[in-house]
C-alpha angles and dihedrals in degrees: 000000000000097000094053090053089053093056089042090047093047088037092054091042100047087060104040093164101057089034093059095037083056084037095055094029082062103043101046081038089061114032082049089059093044092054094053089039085057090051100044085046089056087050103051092047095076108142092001089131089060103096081205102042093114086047099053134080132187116224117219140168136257122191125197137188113208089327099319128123102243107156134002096198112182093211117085124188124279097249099056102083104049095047083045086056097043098040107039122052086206093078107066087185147341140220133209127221117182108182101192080183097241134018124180123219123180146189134211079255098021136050125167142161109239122201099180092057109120135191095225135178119249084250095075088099105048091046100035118045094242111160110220105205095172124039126356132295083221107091097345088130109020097111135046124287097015117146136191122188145172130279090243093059090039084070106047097052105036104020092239142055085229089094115124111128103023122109132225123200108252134207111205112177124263096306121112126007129326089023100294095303122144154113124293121196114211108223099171142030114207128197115257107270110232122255092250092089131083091219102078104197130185104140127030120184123198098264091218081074088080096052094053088048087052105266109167111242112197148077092299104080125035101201090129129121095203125183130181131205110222140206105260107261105018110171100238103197084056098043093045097058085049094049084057097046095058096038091060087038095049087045091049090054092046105051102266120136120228107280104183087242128161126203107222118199109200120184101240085228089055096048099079106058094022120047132065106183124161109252091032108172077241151321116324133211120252118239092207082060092058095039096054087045084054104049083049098051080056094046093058097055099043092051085053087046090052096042089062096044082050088065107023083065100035089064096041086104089061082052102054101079089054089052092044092049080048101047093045084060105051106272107147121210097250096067094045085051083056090039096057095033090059088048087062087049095053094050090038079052096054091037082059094048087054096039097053086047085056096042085049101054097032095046093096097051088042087056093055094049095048096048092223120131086232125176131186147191124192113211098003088071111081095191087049088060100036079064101051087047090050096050096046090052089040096047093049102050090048103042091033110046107066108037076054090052097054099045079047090063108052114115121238107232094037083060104046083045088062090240106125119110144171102284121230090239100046087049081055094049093055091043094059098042085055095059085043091068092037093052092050091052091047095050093047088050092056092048099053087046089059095045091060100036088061105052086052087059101050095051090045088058116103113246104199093248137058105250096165106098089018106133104177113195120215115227107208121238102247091057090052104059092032097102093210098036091050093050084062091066089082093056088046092058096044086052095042083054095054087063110106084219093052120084104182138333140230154128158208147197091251130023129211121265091030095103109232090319096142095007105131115199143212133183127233109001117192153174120259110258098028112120103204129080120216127205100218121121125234122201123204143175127180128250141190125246086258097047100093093052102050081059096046088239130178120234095191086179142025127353140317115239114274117252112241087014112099114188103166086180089072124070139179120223132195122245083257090056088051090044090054095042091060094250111144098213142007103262092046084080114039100107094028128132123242133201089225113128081354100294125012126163111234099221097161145034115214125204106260098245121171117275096169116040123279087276082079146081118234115263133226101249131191122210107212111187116246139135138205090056138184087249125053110184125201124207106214134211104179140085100208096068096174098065090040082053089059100041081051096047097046090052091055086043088056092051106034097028118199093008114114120267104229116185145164140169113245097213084065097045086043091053092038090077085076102047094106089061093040089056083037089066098043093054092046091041096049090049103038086062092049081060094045086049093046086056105045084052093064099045095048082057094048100044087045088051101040085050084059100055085045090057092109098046090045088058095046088049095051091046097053083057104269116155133224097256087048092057101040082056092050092047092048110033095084099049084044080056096052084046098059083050089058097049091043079056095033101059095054093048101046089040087062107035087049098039083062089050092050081049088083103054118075100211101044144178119248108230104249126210089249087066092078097024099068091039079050094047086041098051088053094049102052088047100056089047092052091055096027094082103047080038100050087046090051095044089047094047120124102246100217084068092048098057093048076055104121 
């Protein structure tokens, strides 16, 4: 073993050169590969704290119209799980989550709106793995107006985790009497859950309590969260077609016509990375992400590993002499295969020293990139060090084994008689491997390219309304439903509008960019007199007269609502709501009656504008009038927006003294909604140019290598009169030609790999023909600059010198 350290050791150190481009081509390569491991890892371990989480389902709704997809909504009813429960032996047991989008809760000292505060069925701790560390599961929410919450908020709220027993006034919406407003007695103090789940909790109510406020439990509503615990190893695609079966067969004997309605069982671990429901607790991951992170992170290593094989090969006529010496004097082949194997380990060693060392010191910038709260520990972290161990066997075996295999096999005589050369095959195997390289870069170009070109797109569309010097302002709950704080909105806005800085005011129930937060829903709006139900979901908010032209949006028919004058029997819709409710224009239905909240009276058409990103269709919208709103938008005329923000803030503080001033700018949250994909592109952009470099590195080893075999045949060139441009041609022809295979190969690949990302936007990019053409150039162009400069030295070499060249 020793000896075999010794020839790697003299054999690393006597070309420098070779031995640091492998050295830095594995490292990058590697640590590379261990930070996106750790990312797709995160991401992969959604809902692996829950004991159960193989064991549980959510249940979710499908609606069709005459066969058609129309919605994937991720709330049920609130009968479904317990007649699931009751009826099918399947579902051992079933939890409610009802998400009423923000709650307030307050202190003597302390008063906040909360949007992750659930009503949830005592069963939320035998099915989730929830850690009570105050107070006991059993009978924690069993009454009315019992609450359990996190340490953190504990906390906040009371100073201290040591809570149970004590109240907090609660706000909780419009339902029941006094607007909603009580005592709550906290009865249980949870653990914080980790980030890695897509249920964010950090209050949970007895959801009894809605029942006893007046909440309708029945088939007429889906706002549940529901999850069911299932039997282990329940066959979904048969329970599924049972679910369905007595559901149709539960709403006929109840009374329910037939809805076109689908149950839907998810597994909770799937639900992350791979739904996309409307009325998702919150923004999920994307499984295609992880999947093209993943096939770079392989691309990269690959490219080190082959890197290494390139060279490896290329010298193995400088090597010949050493395994033929070897050979003379007894060595067998298998010991020269373990010498030069051990050779790669010893380089694929040094590359993971070196790699740990990168992923250490840029961890912290790669966090930040991703977006992931990541954390990681080094050698803490078994599965971290079962990895490095697995890529250095790996990359040994793969990068080492066959240039091994080939100096093994050189025969002795053919060696000492100076006739080994290059083999055909050999030459083959290097040139493939090089437009391999050169195929991967391109096809990661072209990638990144199209990343960025489409979220350029979608932020150039227009949207149907003017977000940019747009500030909202967020109302807090507790002054909505307070009948004499709210009274005091009106006075706000008067005051807001008197502002130099302010153009006009408004404001709504939902605001755009926010997903379908505050959206409500109904199903199958219609106009009176039509006989026929539809299946197709509206969704509507109210707003105030002012709303639309804060927003700078377009009423192409009828009338706005009248300021001061409140009709909640008349409503405005948006082109998509006539479409869906069979008008043939505009004006058709300006003065129709809807079957919203029973009867309501269209009197104006609003523009269709995007409520949802640009990943989504259009939806039908209905405008309710109301004022004193959860939004208040503020159309701005100024460029020094901090001082505007004080002026703004000071104006709320004089008005609603003591409450918290809450504020955003609606162009960000608009553009927030692609901020996956935007984190998504600088991932991909800052990898695939480590690729790009791993690649140029080894080909900058190999045309450097493959000048100085060509020494002889330089010198002869230049003596019989060729010039420099004649011989830098001749050196980098070949590796332009293998260039031109790996684009022919590369377009239909990436054409193909990025066309099915594209699949997933609505309103989407065509891929141009540029798209292929700059990687192209740019590959070029970084080719030519890694063998220009061994090349240029070669060309310009005095020949003299050359033929003397052995």
């Amino acid at each position: 073993m020793f000896q075999y350290f010794t020839i790697a050791y003299r054999n690393l150190t006597k070309h420098k050169f070779y031995s640091l481009i492998n050295l830095l081509g594995l490292a990058i390569g590697t640590a590379a590969c261990l930070l996106i491991l750790h990312y797709v890892r995160y991401e992969l371990s959604y809902e692996d704290f829950h004991e159960k989480s193989n064991q549980i389902y959510r249940l979710t709704l499908d609606v069709y119209e005459d066969g058609e997809l129309l919605t994937q909504d991720a709330e049920v009813y609130p009968l479904a799980g317990p007649e699931l429960k009751a009826n099918l032996p399947e579902v051992l047991d079933y939890v409610r989550l009802h998400d009423q989008e923000q709650l307030a809760f307050g202190t003597d000292k302390y008063r906040n709106t909360e949007r992750r505060a659930y009503y949830a069925d005592p069963s939320v701790f035998s099915i989730f793995s929830l850690n009570m560390v105050q107070g006991d599961t059993a009978g924690a929410l069993d009454e009315p107006f019992e609450l359990v919450l996190t340490e953190s908020k504990a906390k906040q709220y009371f100073g201290t985790t040591d809570v149970v027993g004590k109240t907090l006034d609660w706000f909780g919406g419009t339902y029941g009497p006094n607007n909603g407003k009580r005592l709550v007695k906290v009865t249980g103090v949870i653990e914080d859950l980790p980030p890695n789940t897509h249920l964010k909790i950090d209050f949970l109510i007895s959801y009894i309590s809605l029942q006893t406020i007046g909440y309708p439990m029945g088939w007429d509503a889906n706002n549940e969260f529901t999850y069911l615990l299932m039997e282990p190893q329940t066959n979904l695609a048969a329970f599924s077609e049972k679910l369905n079966k007595f559901v149709e067969s539960f709403q006929s004997a109840e009374g329910f016509e037939d809805s076109e309605e689908r149950f839907i069982v998810q597994p909770m671990a799937d639900i992350h990375l791979y739904s996309n429901k409307t009325f998702e607790p919150e923004a999920n991951g994307d499984a295609d992400t992880v999947t093209f992170l993943s096939v770079i992170t392989l691309f990269i290593l690959i490219i080190a590993w082959v890197n290494y094989v390139n060279l490896a090969t290329a010298r193995s006529v400088e090597r010949a002499k050493e395994v033929g010496v070897k050979k003379a004097v007894g060595c067998s082949r298998l010991q020269l295969i373990r010498q030069f194997l051990f050779e790669s380990l010893v380089i694929n060693l040094l590359a993971m020293v070196l790699a740990v060392l990168i992923v250490y010191v840029s961890f912290a910038a790669f966090r930040n990139l991703s977006g992931q709260p990541l954390s990681i520990r080094l050698f803490s972290d078994s599965i971290f060090m079962l990895t490095i161990a697995g890529l250095v066997v790996i990359g040994t075996l793969l990068s080492g084994l066959y240039p091994a295999l080939v100096l093994s096999s050189f025969r002795p005589v053919a060696v000492m008689k100076g006739k080994l050369k290059n083999t055909t095959h050999g030459r083959y195997l290097r040139q493939g491997l090089v437009v391999f390289q050169f195929l991967a870069s391109v096809v990661l170009m072209v990638g990144t390219f199209t990343v960025y070109q489409q979220l350029a797109f979608m932020r150039q569309q227009e949207l149907g309304m003017d977000i940019d010097q747009v500030l909202v302002v967020d109302v807090p709950l507790d002054i909505q439903i307070d009948s004499i704080a709210r009274s005091r909105i009106g006075t706000l806005q008067q005051a807001w509008g008197n502002l130099s800085t302010v153009e006009a005011v408004g404001s709504s129930g939902a605001a755009p960019g926010t997903g379908y937060n505050f959206l409500s829903s109904n199903i199958g709006i219609r106009r009176i007199g039509d006989e026929k139900d539809n299946n197709i979901t509206f969704y509507w908010y109210r707003a105030d007269a002012n709303f639309m032209d804060v927003l700078d949006m377009e009423l192409i028919a009828g009338r706005n609502f009248q300021e001061g004058s409140r009709n909640e029997r008349q409503i405005l819709v948006n082109e998509k709501a006539v479409e869906m409710m069979g008008f043939t224009s505009a004006e058709e239905a300006i003065g129709q009656i809807t079957t919203f909240y029973d009867s309501a009276e269209i009197i104006g058409v609003a523009q269709n504008y995007h409520h949802l990103s640009m990943k989504e269709p259009i939806i039908p919208l209905i405008y309710m009038h109301g004022s004193n709103n959860l939004y208040q938008y503020l159309r701005l005329n100024t460029d020094d927006l901090p001082q505007t923000l004080k002026q703004v803030e000071a104006t709320y503080e004089e008005v609603f003294s003591g409450s918290t001033f809450s504020y955003f700018f609606l162009d960000d949250t608009f553009n927030q909604q692609y901020q996956a994909e935007t984190q998504f592109g600088k991932v991909f952009g800052v990898f695939a140019g480590l690729a790009i470099l791993v690649a140029c590195l080894g080909l900058l080893g190999l045309s450097s290598y493959t000048s100085i075999q060509r020494t002889k045949e330089i010198g002869i060139r230049k003596a019989l009169g060729a010039s420099v441009s004649h011989i830098i041609l001749l050196l980098t022809k070949s590796y332009f030609r293998l260039i031109l295979i790996a684009l022919v190969v590369a377009i239909p690949v990436a054409n193909y790999v990025m066309g099915e990302w594209l699949n997933q936007f609505t309103y989407r990019i065509g891929i141009s023909w540029w798209l292929f053409v700059v990687p192209g150039i740019l590959v070029v162009l970084i080719a030519l600059l890694a063998v220009s400069g061994q090349t240029l030295k070669s060309a310009r070499s005095n020949p003299v010198k050359a033929l003397r060249y052995e």
